[in-house]
MDAnalysis code that builds the backbone (N, CA, C; Angstrom):
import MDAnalysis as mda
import numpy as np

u = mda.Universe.empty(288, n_residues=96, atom_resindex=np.repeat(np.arange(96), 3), trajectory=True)
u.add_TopologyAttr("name", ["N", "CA", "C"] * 96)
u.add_TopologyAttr("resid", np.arange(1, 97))
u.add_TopologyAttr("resname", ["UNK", "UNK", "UNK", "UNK", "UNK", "UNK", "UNK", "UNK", "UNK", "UNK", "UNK", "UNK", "UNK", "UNK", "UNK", "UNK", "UNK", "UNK", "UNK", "UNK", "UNK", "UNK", "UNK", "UNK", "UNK", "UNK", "UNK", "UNK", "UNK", "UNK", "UNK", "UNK", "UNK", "UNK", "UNK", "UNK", "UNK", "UNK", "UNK", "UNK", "UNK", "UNK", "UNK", "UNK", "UNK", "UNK", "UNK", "UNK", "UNK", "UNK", "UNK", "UNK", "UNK", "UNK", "UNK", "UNK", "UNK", "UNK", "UNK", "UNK", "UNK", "UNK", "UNK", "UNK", "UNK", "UNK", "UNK", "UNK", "UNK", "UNK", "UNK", "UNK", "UNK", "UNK", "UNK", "UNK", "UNK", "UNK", "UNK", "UNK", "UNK", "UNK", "UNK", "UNK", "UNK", "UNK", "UNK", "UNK", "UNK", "UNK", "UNK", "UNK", "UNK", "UNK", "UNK", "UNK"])
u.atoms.positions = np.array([
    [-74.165, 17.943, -24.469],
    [-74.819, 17.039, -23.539],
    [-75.298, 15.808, -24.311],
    [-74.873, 14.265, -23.754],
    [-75.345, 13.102, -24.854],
    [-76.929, 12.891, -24.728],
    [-77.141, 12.690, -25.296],
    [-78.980, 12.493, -25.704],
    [-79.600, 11.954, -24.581],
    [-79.390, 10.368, -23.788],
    [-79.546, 10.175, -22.878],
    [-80.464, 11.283, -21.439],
    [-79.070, 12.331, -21.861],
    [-78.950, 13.236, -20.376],
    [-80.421, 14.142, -20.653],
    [-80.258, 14.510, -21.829],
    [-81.363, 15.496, -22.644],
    [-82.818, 14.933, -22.005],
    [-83.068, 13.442, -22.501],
    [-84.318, 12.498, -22.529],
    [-84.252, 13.046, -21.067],
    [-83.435, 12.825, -20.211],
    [-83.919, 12.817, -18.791],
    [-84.414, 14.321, -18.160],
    [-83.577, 15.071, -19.028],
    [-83.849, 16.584, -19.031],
    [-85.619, 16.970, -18.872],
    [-85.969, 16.398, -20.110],
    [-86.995, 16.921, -20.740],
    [-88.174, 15.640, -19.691],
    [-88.071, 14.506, -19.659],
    [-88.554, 13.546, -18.697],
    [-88.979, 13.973, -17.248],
    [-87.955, 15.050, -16.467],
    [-88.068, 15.566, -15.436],
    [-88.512, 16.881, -15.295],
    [-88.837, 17.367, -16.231],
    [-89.581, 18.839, -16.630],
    [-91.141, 18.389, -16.739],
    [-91.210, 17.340, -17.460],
    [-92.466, 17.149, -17.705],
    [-93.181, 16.603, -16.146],
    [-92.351, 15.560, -15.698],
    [-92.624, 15.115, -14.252],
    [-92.689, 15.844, -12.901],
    [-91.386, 17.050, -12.594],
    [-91.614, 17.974, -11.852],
    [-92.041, 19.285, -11.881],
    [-91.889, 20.000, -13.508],
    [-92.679, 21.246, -13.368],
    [-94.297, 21.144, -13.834],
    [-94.488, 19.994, -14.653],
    [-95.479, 19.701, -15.410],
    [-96.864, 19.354, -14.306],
    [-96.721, 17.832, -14.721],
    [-97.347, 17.597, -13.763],
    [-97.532, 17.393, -11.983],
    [-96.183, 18.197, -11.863],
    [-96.328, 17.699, -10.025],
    [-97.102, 19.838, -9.691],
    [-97.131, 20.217, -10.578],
    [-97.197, 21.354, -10.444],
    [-95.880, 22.265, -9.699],
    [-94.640, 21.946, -9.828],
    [-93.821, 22.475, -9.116],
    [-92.443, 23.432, -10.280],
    [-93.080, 24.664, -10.415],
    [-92.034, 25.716, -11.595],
    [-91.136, 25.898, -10.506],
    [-90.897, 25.808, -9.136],
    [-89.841, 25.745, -8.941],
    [-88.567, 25.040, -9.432],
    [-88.480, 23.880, -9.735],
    [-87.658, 22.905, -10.166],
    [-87.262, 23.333, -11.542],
    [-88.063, 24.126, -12.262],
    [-87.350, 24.610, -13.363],
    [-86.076, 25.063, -12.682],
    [-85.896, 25.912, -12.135],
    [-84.620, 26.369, -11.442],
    [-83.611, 25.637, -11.316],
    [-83.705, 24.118, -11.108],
    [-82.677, 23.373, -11.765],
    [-82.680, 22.756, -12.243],
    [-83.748, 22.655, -13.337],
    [-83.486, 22.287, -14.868],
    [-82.966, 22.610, -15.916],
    [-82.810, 24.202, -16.070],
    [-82.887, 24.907, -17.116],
    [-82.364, 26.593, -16.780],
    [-82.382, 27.063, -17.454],
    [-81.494, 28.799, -17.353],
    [-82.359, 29.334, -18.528],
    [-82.077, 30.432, -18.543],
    [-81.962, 31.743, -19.647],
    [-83.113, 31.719, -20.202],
    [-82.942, 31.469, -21.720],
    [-84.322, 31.828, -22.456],
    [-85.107, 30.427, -22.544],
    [-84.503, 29.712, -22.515],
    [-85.610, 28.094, -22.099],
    [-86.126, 28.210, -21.219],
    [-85.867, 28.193, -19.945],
    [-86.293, 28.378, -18.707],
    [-87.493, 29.445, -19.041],
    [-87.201, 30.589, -19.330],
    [-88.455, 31.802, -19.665],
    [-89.286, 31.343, -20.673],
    [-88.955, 30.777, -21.658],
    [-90.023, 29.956, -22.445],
    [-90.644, 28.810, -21.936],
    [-90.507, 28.193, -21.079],
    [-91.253, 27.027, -20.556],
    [-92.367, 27.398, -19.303],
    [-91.638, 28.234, -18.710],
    [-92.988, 29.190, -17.603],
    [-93.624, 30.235, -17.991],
    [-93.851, 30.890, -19.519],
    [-94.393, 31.856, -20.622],
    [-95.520, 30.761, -20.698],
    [-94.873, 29.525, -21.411],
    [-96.077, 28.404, -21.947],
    [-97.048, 27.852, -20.831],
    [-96.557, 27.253, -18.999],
    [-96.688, 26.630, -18.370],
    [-97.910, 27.125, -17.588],
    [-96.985, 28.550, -17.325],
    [-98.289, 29.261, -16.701],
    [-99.322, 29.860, -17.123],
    [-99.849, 29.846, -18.102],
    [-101.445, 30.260, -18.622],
    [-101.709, 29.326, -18.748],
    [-101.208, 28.463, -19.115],
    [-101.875, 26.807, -19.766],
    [-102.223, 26.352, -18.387],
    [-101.451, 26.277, -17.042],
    [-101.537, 25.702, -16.119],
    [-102.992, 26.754, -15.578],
    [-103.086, 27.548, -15.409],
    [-104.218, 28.630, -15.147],
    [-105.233, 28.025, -15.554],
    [-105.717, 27.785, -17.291],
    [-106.423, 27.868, -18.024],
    [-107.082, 26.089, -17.569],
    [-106.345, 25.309, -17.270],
    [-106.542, 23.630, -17.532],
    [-105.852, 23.499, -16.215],
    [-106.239, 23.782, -15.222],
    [-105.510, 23.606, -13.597],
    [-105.148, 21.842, -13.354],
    [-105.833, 21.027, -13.868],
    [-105.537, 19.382, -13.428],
    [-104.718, 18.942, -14.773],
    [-104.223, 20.278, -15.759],
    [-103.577, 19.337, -16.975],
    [-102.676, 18.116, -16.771],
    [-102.807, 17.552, -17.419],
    [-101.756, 15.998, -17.031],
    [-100.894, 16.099, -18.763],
    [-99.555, 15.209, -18.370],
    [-99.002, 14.719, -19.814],
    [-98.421, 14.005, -19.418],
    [-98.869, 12.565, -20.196],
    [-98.259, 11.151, -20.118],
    [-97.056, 11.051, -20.932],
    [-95.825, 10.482, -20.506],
    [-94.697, 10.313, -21.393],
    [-95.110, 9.132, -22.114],
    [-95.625, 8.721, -23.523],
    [-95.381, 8.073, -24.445],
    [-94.167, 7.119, -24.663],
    [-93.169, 8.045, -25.705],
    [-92.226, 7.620, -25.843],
    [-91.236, 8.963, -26.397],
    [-89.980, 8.808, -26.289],
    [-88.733, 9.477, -26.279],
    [-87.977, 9.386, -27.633],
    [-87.688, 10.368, -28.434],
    [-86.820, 9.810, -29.420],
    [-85.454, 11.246, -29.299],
    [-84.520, 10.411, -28.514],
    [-83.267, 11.401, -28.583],
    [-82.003, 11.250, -29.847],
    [-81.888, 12.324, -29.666],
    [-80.188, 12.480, -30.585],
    [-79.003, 13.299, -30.751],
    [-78.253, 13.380, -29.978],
    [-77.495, 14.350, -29.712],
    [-77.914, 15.600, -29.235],
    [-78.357, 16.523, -29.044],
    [-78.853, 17.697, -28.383],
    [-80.369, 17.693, -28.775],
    [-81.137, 17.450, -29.179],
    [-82.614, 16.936, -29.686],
    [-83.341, 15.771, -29.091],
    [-84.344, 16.299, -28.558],
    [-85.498, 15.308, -27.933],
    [-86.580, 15.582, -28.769],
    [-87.753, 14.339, -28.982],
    [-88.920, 14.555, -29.745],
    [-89.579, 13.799, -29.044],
    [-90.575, 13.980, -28.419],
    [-91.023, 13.695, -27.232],
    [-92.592, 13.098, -27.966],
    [-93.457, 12.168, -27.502],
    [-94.678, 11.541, -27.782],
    [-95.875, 11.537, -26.201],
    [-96.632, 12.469, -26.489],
    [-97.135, 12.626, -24.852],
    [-99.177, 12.094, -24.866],
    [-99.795, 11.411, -24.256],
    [-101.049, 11.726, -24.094],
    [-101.298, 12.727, -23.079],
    [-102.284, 13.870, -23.203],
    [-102.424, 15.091, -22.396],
    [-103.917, 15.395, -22.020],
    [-104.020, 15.234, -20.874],
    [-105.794, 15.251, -20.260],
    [-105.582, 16.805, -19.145],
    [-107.075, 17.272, -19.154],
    [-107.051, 18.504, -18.346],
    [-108.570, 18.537, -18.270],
    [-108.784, 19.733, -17.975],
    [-110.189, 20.016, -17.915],
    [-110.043, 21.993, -17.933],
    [-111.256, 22.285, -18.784],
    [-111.043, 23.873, -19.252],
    [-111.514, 24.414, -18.588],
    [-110.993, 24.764, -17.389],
    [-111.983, 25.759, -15.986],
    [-111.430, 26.880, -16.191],
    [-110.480, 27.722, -17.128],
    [-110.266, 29.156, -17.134],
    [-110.484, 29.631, -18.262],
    [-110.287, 30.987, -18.747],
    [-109.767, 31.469, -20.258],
    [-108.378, 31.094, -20.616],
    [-108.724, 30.658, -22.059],
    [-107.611, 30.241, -23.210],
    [-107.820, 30.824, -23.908],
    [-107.167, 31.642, -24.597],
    [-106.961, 32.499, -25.718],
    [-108.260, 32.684, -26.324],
    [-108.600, 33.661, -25.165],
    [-109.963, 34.246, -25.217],
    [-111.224, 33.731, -24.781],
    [-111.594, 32.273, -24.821],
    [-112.287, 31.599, -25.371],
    [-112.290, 31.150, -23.413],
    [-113.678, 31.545, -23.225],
    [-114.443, 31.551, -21.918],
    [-114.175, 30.160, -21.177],
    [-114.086, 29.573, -19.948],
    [-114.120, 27.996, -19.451],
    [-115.287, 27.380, -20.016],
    [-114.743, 26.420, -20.504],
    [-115.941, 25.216, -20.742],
    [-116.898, 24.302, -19.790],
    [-115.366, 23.749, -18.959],
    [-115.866, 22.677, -18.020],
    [-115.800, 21.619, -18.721],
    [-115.410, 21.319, -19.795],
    [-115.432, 20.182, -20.633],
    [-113.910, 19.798, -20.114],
    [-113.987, 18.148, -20.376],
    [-112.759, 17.609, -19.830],
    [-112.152, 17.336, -21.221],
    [-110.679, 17.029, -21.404],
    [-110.475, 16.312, -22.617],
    [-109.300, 14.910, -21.764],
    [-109.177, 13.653, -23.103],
    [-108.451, 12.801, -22.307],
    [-107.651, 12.409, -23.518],
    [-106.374, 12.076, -22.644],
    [-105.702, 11.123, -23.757],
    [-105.204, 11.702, -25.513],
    [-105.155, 13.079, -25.257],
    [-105.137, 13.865, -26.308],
    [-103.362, 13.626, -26.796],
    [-102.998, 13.170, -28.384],
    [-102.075, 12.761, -28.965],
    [-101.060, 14.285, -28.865],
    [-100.020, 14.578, -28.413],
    [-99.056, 15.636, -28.835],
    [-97.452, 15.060, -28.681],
    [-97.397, 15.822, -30.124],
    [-95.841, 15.645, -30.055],
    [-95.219, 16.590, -30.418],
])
């Protein structure tokens, strides 16, 4: 798949399962063990930080490889790996 297609891959994961809240659309994004690794990660995190957001930055593709640059805001209204709700918001948090 040329890099391009990938960027848009990963662009529309972040846009429809991410933040629109919709793991349906994984269903036609993705298959097999990606697909099961992205709703493993999506759904506790989505539980844990219910308004999480991730801003697309910027994109760096290359042949089957995306490296993605995101700002990521939520707020901690559940348990995360252990560690009780806060209620604390975070914003604009750097991940790549």
């Amino acid at each position: 798949m040329p890099s391009q297609e990938n960027e848009e891959l990963v662009r529309r994961l972040v846009d429809e399962v991410v933040n629109r809240r919709n793991p349906d659309a994984l269903d036609e994004l993705a298959e097999g063990q990606f697909a099961k690794l992205a709703l493993r990660w999506i759904s506790p995190f989505r539980s844990s930080f219910p308004d999480f957001r991730m801003e697309i930055v910027q994109f760096v593709a290359e042949d089957d490889k995306v490296v993605g640059h995101f700002k990521c805001s939520g707020t901690h209204r559940g348990d995360w790996l252990g560690f009780p709700p806060t209620g604390r918001r975070f914003e604009n948090v750097d991940e790549i």
